[in-house]
C-alpha positions, 0 to 999 in steps of 0.5 A, a space after each residue: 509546481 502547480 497547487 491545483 494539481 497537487 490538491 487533485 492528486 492527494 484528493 485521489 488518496 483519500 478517496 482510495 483510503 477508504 478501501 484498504 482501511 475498511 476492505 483490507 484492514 478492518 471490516 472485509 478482512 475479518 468478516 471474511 476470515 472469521 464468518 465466511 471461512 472461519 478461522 478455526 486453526 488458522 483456516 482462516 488466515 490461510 486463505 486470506 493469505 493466499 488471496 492478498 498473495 493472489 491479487 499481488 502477484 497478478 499487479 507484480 507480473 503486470 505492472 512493468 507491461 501496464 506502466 510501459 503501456 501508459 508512457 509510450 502509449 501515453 494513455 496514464 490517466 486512462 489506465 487509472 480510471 480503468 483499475 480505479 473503476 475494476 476496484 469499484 465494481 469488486 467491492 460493489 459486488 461484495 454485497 453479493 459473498 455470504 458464509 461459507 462462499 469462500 470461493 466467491 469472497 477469494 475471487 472478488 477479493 482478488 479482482 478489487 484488490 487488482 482494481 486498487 493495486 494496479 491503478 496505485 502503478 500510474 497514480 505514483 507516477 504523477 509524483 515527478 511530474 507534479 512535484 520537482 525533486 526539491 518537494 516530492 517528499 513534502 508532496 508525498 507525505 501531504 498524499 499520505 497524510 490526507 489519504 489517513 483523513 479519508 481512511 478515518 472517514 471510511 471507518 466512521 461511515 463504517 461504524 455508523 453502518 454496521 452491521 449492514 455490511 452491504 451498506 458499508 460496502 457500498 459506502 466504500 464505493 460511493 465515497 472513492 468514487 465521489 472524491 476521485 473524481 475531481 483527481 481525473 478532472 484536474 490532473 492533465 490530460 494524457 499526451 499521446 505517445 510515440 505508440 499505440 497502445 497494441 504497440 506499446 503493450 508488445 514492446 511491453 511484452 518484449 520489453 520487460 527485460 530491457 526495463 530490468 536492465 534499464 532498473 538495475 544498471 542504477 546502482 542506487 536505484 537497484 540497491 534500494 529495490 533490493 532493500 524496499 523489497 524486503 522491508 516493504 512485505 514486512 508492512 504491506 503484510 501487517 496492514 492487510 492481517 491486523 484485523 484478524 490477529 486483532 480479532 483472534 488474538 485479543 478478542 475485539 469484535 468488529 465495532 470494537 476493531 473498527 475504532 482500534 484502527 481509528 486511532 491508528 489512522 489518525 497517529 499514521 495522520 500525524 506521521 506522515 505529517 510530522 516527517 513530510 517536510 524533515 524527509 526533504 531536509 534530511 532524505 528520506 534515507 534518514 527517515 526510513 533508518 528510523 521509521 523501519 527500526 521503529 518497526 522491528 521494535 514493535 514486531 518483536 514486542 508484538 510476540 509477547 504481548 497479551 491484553 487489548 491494552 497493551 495492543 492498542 498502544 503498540 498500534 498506535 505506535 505502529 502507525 506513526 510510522 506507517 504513512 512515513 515509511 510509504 510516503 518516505 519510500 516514494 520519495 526516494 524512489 521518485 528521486 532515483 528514476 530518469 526522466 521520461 520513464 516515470 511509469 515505467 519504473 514505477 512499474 518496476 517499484 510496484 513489481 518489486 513491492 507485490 512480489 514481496 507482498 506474495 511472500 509475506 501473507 503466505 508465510 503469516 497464514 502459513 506460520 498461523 495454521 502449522 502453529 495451530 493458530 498462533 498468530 503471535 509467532 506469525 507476526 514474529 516471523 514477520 518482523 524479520 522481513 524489516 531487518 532484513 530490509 534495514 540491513 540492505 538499505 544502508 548499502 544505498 546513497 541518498 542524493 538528496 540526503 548528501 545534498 541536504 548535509 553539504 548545504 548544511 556544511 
């Protein structure tokens, strides 16, 4: 395991976490449903919703071709600095949506979030190449971890920039392209592959049902999609809607926000840190039994809270376990996939991950705006997801998890 290029790899993830902590969490987030739509009645919620629904579907259709594409093509890095750089140009372009551009502000969402999404596809797929079995939860967690330490960095530059958000859009920019650089200057070059890239992009095309075959007839690996699928939507869903439900429910403003997720940063930080190593000890099935019911207790309690007080303890709980249950989850779908087809199950994973994420931000704009504005009853409609996804993930055998409890026998 080569530590430069691991550092190189978990540099990518802080640069990128500027995004979807100033984009889709804190800033972007409630400046476009508040100010641009306005979230009278839930109006809102419902076309942020169908605008994170919208971005996901497309990497969810695309991402098994595109990962086809970079392991027979063997054009993986190409394809990071190709959506590393569409998510760049969207945000940049943010500087441009004033109120009441709904359209406008939906459109570049989209494309940014398409950027960000997609280019995630092909950084995933390093984990196996730059870390062997025995590491790659200690690795991923140590990716998720520094990526809340750019993630608390992107919020501070933000807060010190409002309310100029064309500057805070842009610092965005500036800051993962500043730190993602030495991640395409480190990470080995791409090995040219068996095919071209118009080659790969029609086995791609032609291909999608045999890498559906290939994903599903692994027992654990399609147990564990299956699982993954449901729990996953639960938490992709209420990172990209905690701005708003913090802003219309508990009347924070954007400063004010801004800060609440600060310290939700710096406690997903420490645990991701904290259940890094525990996640190659135990398996990451261990940890996400834990993590995921950690989830629904917050989900159901979030229902019946009503002070800002008692939110900001639930978040911090919350984040504990949100970079483990990302970092654990990689970890166990790295461990799952044969050699030589990183890419393209990764692929899959993120089909199976965006498929899941249409589901979830429609339902919570869709509960939001029918409940009249009741985004309490939305985040509980929510919360089912993660059971549902606990349920499911006790049918899959962790082969790590066996291994660590007979070496401890």
């Amino acid at each position: 395991m080569s530590r430069r290029h691991v550092a190189a790899w978990a540099l990518y993830d802080f640069a990128n976490s500027a995004y979807p902590a100033v984009v889709q969490t804190a800033v972007f987030s409630v400046y476009y449903t508040t100010i641009v739509v306005g979230n009278a009645h839930g109006r809102g919620d419902w076309w942020w919703g169908r605008a994170v629904s919208t971005s996901v579907l497309i990497v969810a259709l695309t991402a098994p071709l595109l990962g086809a594409i970079a392991d027979r093509a063997g054009v993986r890095k190409r394809l990071l600095f190709l959506f590393t750089s569409m998510c760049l140009l969207g945000v940049t372009l943010f500087t441009t949506i004033k109120p009441g551009m709904v359209v406008w502000g939906f459109v570049l969402y989209v494309f940014a979030n398409v950027g960000f999404e997609g280019a995630l596809v092909f950084y995933n797929a390093y984990l196996p190449d730059i870390a062997p079995p025995e590491k790659q939860g200690f690795v991923s967690g140590l990716g998720f971890g520094v990526g809340y330490l750019g993630s608390v960095a992107g919020l501070l530059l933000g807060w010190v920039l409002l309310p100029n958000l064309s500057l805070v859009w842009l610092s965005v920019v500036v800051f993962f392209a500043v730190f993602s650089t030495p991640t395409f200057l480190v990470l080995p070059r791409d090995v040219r592959g068996g095919m071209t890239v118009s080659r790969a992009a029609a086995w791609g095309l032609t291909g999608f049902r045999q890498i559906v075959r290939d994903a599903l007839s692994i027992r654990e690996l399609r147990r564990f999609l299956l699982a993954y699928f449901f729990y996953i939507d639960g938490i992709l869903t209420v990172i990209v809607v905690a701005g708003p439900f913090a802003v219309s429910s508990f009347g924070f403003d954007t400063r004010g926000t801004i800060v609440l997720f600060l310290v939700v940063q710096v406690s997903a930080l420490l645990g991701a840190f904290a259940l890094a190593r525990p996640t190659d000890r135990f398996g990451p099935k261990r940890i996400l039994d834990g993590v995921i019911l950690l989830w629904v207790v917050v989900g159901v309690t979030a229902y019946f809270i009503t002070t800002q007080r008692a939110f900001i303890v639930l978040a911090v709980v919350a984040g504990f376990g949100l970079g483990s249950a990302q970092a654990a989850s990689r970890s166990f779908m790295a461990s799952l996939i044969p050699e030589g087809k990183e890419a393209e199950m990764f692929g899959f994973y993120a089909f199976c991950g965006k498929s899941s994420s249409i589901l979830g931000p429609a339902l919570f704009g869709y509960v939001s705006e029918r409940s009249g504005g009741n985004q309490h009853l939305a985040v509980l409609a929510i919360t089912a997801m993660y059971l549902v996804g606990l349920v499911l993930l006790q049918r899959v055998r962790d082969p790590r998890g066996a291994a660590a409890s007979s070496g401890a026998a």
